[in-house]
Residue frames as a rotation matrix with the C-alpha (Angstrom) as fourth column:
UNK 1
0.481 -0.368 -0.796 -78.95
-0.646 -0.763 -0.038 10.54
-0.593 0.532 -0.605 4.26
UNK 2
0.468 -0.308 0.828 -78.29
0.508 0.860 0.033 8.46
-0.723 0.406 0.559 1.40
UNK 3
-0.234 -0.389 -0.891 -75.75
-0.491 -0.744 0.454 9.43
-0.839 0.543 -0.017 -1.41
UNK 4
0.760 0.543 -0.358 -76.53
-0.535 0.208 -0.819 9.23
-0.370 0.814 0.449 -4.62
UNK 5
0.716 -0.248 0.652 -74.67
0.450 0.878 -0.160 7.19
-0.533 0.408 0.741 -7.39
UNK 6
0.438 -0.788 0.433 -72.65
0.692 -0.012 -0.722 9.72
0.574 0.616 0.540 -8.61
UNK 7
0.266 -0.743 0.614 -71.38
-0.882 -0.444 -0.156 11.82
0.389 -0.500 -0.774 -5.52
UNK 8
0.601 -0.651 0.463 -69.80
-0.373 0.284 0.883 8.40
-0.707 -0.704 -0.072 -4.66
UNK 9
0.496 -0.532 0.686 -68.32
0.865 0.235 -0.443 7.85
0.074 0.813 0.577 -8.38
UNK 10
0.744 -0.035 0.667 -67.14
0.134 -0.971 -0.199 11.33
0.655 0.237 -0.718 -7.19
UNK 11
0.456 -0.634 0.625 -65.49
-0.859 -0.130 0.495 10.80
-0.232 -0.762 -0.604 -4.04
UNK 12
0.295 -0.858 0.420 -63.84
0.638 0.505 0.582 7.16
-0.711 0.096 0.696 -5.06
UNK 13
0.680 -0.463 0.569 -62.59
0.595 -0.105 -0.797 9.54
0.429 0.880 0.204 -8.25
UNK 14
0.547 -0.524 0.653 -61.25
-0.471 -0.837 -0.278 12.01
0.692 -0.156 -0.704 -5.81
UNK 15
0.748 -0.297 0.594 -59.80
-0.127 0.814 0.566 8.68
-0.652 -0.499 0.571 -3.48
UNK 16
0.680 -0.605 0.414 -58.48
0.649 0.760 0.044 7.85
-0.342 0.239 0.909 -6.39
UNK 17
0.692 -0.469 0.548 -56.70
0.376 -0.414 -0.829 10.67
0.616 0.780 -0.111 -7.48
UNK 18
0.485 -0.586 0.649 -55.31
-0.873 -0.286 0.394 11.85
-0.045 -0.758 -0.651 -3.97
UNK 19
0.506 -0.566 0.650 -53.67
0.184 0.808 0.560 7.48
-0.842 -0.164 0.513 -4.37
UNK 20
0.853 -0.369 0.369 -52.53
0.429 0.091 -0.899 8.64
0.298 0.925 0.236 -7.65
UNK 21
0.623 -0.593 0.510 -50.60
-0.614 -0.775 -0.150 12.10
0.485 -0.220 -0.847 -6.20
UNK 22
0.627 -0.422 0.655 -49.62
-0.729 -0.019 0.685 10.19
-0.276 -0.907 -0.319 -3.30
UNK 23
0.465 -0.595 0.655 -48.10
0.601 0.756 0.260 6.89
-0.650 0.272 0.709 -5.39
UNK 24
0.806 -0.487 0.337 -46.65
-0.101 -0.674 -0.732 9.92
0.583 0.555 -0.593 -7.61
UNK 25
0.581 -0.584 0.567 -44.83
-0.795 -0.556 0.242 11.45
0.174 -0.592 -0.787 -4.69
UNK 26
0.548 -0.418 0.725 -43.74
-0.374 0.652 0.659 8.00
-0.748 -0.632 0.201 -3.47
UNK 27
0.808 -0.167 0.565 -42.18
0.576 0.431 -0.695 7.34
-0.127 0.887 0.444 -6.92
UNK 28
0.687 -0.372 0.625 -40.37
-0.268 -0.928 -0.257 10.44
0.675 0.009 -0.737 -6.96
UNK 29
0.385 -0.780 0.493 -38.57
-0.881 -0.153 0.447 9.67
-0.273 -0.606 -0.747 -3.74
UNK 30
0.807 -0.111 0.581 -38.25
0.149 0.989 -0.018 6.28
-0.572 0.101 0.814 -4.66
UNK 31
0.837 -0.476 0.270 -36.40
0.476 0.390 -0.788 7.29
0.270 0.788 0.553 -7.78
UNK 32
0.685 -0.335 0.647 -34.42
-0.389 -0.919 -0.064 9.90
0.616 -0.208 -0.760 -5.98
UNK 33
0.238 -0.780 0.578 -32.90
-0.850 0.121 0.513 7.33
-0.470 -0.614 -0.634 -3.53
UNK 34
0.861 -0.046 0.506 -32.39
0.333 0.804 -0.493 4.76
-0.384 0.593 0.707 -6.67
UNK 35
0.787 -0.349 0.509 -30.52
0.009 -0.818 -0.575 7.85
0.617 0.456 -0.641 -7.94
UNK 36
0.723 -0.107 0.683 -28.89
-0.687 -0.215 0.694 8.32
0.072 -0.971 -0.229 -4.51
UNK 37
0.707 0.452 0.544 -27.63
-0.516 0.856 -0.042 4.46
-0.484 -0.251 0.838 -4.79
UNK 38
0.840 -0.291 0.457 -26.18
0.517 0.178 -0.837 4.35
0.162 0.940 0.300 -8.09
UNK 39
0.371 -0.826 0.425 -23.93
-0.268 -0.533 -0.802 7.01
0.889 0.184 -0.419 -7.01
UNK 40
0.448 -0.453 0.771 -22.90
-0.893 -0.190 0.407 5.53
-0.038 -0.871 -0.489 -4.07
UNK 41
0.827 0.010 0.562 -22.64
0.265 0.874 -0.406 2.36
-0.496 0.485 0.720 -5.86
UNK 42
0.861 -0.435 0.263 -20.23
0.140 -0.294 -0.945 4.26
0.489 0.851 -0.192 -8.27
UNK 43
0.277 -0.822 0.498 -17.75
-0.733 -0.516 -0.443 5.56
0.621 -0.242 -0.746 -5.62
UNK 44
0.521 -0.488 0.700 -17.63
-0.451 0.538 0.712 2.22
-0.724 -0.687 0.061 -3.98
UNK 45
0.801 -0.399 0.447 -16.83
0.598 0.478 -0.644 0.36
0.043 0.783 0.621 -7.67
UNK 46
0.641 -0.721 0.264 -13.86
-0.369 -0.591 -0.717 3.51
0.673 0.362 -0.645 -7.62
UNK 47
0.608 -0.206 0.767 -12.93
-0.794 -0.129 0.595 2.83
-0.023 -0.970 -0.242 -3.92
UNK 48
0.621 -0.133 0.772 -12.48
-0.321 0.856 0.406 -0.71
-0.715 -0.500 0.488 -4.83
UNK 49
0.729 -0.637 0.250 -10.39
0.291 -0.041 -0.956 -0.31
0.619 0.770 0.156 -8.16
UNK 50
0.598 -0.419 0.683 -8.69
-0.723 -0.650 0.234 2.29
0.346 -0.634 -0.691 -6.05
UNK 51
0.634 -0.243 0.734 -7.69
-0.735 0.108 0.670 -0.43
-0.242 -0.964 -0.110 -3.36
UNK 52
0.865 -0.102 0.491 -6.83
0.285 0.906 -0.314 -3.09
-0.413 0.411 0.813 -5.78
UNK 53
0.384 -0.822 0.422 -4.18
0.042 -0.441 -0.897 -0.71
0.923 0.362 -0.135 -7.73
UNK 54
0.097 -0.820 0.564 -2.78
-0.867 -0.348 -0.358 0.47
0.490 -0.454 -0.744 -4.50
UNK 55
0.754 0.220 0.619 -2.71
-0.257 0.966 -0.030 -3.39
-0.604 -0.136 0.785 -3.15
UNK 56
0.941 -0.130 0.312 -0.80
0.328 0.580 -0.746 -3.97
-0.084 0.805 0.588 -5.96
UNK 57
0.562 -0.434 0.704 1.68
-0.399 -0.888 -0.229 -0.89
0.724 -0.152 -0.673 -5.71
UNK 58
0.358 -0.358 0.862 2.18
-0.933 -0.097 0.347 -1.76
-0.041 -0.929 -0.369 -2.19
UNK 59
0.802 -0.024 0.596 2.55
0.104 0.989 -0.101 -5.62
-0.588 0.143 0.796 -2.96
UNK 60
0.855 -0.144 0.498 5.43
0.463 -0.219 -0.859 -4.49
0.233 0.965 -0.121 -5.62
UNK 61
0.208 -0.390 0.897 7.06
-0.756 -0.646 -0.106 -2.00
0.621 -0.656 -0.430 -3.24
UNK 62
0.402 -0.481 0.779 7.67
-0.785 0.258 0.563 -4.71
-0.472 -0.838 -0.274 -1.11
UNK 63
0.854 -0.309 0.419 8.73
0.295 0.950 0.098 -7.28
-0.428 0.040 0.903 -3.00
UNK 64
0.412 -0.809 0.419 11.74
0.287 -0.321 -0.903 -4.82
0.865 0.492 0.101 -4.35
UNK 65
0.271 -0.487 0.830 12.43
-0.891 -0.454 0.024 -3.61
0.365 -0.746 -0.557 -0.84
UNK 66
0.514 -0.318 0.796 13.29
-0.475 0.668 0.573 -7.53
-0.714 -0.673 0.193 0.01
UNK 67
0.732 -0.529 0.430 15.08
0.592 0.181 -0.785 -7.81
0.338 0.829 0.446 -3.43
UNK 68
0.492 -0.524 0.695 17.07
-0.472 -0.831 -0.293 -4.54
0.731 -0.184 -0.657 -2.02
UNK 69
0.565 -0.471 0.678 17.75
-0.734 0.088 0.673 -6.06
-0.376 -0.878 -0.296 1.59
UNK 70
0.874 -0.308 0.376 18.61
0.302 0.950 0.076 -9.43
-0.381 0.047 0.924 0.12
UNK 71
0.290 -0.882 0.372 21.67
0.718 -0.056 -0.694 -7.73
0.633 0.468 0.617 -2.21
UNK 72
0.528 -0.464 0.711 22.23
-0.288 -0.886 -0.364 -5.68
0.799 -0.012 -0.601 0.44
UNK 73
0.909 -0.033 0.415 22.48
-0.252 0.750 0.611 -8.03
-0.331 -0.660 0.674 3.18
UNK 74
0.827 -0.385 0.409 24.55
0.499 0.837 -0.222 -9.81
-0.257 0.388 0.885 0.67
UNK 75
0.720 -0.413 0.558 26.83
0.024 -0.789 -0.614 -6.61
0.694 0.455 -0.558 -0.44
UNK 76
0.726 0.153 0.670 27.35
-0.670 -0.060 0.740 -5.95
0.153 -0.986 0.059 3.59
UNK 77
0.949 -0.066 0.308 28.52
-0.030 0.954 0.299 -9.93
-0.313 -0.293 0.903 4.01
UNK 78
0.674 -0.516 0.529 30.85
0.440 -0.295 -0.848 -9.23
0.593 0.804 0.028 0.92
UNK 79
0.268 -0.677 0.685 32.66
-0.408 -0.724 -0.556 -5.92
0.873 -0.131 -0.471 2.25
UNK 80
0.820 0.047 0.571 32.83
-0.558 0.294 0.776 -7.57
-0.131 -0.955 0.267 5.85
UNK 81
0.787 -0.379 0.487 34.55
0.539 0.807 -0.243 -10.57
-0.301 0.454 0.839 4.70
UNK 82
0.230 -0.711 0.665 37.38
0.543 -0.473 -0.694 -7.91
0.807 0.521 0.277 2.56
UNK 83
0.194 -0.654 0.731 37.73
-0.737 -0.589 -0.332 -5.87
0.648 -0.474 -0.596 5.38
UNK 84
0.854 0.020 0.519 38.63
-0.372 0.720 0.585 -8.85
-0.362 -0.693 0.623 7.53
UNK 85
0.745 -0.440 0.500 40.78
0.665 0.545 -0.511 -9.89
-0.048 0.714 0.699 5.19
UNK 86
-0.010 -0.710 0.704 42.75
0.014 -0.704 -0.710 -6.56
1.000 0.003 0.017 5.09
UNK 87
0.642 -0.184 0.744 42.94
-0.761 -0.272 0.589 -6.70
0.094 -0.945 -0.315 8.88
UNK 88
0.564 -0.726 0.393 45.04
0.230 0.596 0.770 -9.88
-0.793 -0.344 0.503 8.79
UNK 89
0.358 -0.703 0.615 47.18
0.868 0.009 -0.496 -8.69
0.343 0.711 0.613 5.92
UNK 90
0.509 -0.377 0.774 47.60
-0.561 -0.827 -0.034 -5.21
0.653 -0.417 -0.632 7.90
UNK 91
0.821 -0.240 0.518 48.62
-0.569 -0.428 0.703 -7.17
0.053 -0.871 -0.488 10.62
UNK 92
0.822 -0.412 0.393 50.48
0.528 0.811 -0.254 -9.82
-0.214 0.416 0.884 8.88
UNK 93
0.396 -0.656 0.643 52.56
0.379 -0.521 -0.765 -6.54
0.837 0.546 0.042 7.67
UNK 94
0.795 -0.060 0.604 52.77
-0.521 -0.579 0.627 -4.92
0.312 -0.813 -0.492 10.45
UNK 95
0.706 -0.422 0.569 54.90
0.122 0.864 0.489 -8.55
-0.698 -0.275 0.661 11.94
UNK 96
0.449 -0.685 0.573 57.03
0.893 0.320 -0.317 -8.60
0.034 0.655 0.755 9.04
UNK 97
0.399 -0.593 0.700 57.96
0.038 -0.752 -0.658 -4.93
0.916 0.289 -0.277 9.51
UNK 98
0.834 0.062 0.548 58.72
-0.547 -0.033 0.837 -5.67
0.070 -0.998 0.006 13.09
UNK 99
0.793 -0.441 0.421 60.87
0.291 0.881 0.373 -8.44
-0.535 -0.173 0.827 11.96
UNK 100
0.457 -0.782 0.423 62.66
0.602 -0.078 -0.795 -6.74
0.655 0.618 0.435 9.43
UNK 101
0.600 -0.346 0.721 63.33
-0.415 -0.905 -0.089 -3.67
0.684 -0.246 -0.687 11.34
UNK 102
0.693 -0.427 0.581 64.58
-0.402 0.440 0.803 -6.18
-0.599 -0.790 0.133 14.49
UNK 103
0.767 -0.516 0.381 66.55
0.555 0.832 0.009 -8.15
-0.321 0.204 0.925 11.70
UNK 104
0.610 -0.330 0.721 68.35
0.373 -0.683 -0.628 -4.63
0.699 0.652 -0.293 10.39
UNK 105
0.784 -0.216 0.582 69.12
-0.594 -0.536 0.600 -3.67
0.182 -0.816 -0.548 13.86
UNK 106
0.753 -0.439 0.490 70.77
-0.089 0.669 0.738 -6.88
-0.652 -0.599 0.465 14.48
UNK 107
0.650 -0.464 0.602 72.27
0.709 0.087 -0.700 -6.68
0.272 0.882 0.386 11.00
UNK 108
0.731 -0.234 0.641 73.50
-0.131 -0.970 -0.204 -2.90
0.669 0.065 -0.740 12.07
UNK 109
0.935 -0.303 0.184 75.14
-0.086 0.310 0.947 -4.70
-0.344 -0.901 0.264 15.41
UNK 110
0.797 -0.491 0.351 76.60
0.307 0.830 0.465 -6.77
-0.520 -0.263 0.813 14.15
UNK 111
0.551 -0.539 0.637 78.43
0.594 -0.282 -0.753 -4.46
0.586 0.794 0.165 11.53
UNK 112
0.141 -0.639 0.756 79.60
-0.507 -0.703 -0.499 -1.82
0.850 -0.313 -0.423 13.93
């Protein structure tokens, strides 16, 4: 059984057209997960803007919150220091009113 010359220009045309469909189809998905790609490509390029801004933010945020501690730290050091100070002048008074009163008393003795 021999085939002739054109039922096998027939079957490579139908060979070739089922490799056509089939490199179709495989295009198609191809471009579909190029498609696919791009947009995951897109939300990492956001993701990473994204991280860089809040990076920054956060990088910002702390360097005022150790500007804050430092003048507060320092504020703190300040009022310490003044109220110390007004404890030895409270008690510095305090002594002198001890003395006067003791020197009034003796003053009062000695009068009556």
């Amino acid at each position: 059984m021999r085939m002739e010359n054109s039922e096998i220009r027939e079957m490579l045309v139908r060979i070739e057209k089922k490799m056509d469909e089939r490199f179709e189809s495989v295009d198609k998905r191809f471009e579909k997960i190029d498609a696919r790609f791009e947009g995951v490509e897109g939300r990492l390029d956001r993701s990473e803007k994204m991280l860089k801004k809040l990076i920054t933010i956060v990088g910002a945020t702390n360097e005022k919150l150790t500007n804050f501690q430092s003048e507060t730290n320092s504020r703190f050091d300040y009022l310490d220091r003044q109220l110390k100070l007004h404890d030895a002048d409270y008690e510095l008074l305090t002594r002198k009113l001890v003395d006067h009163e003791r020197e009034i008393n003796r003053i009062k003795s000695t009068i009556n």
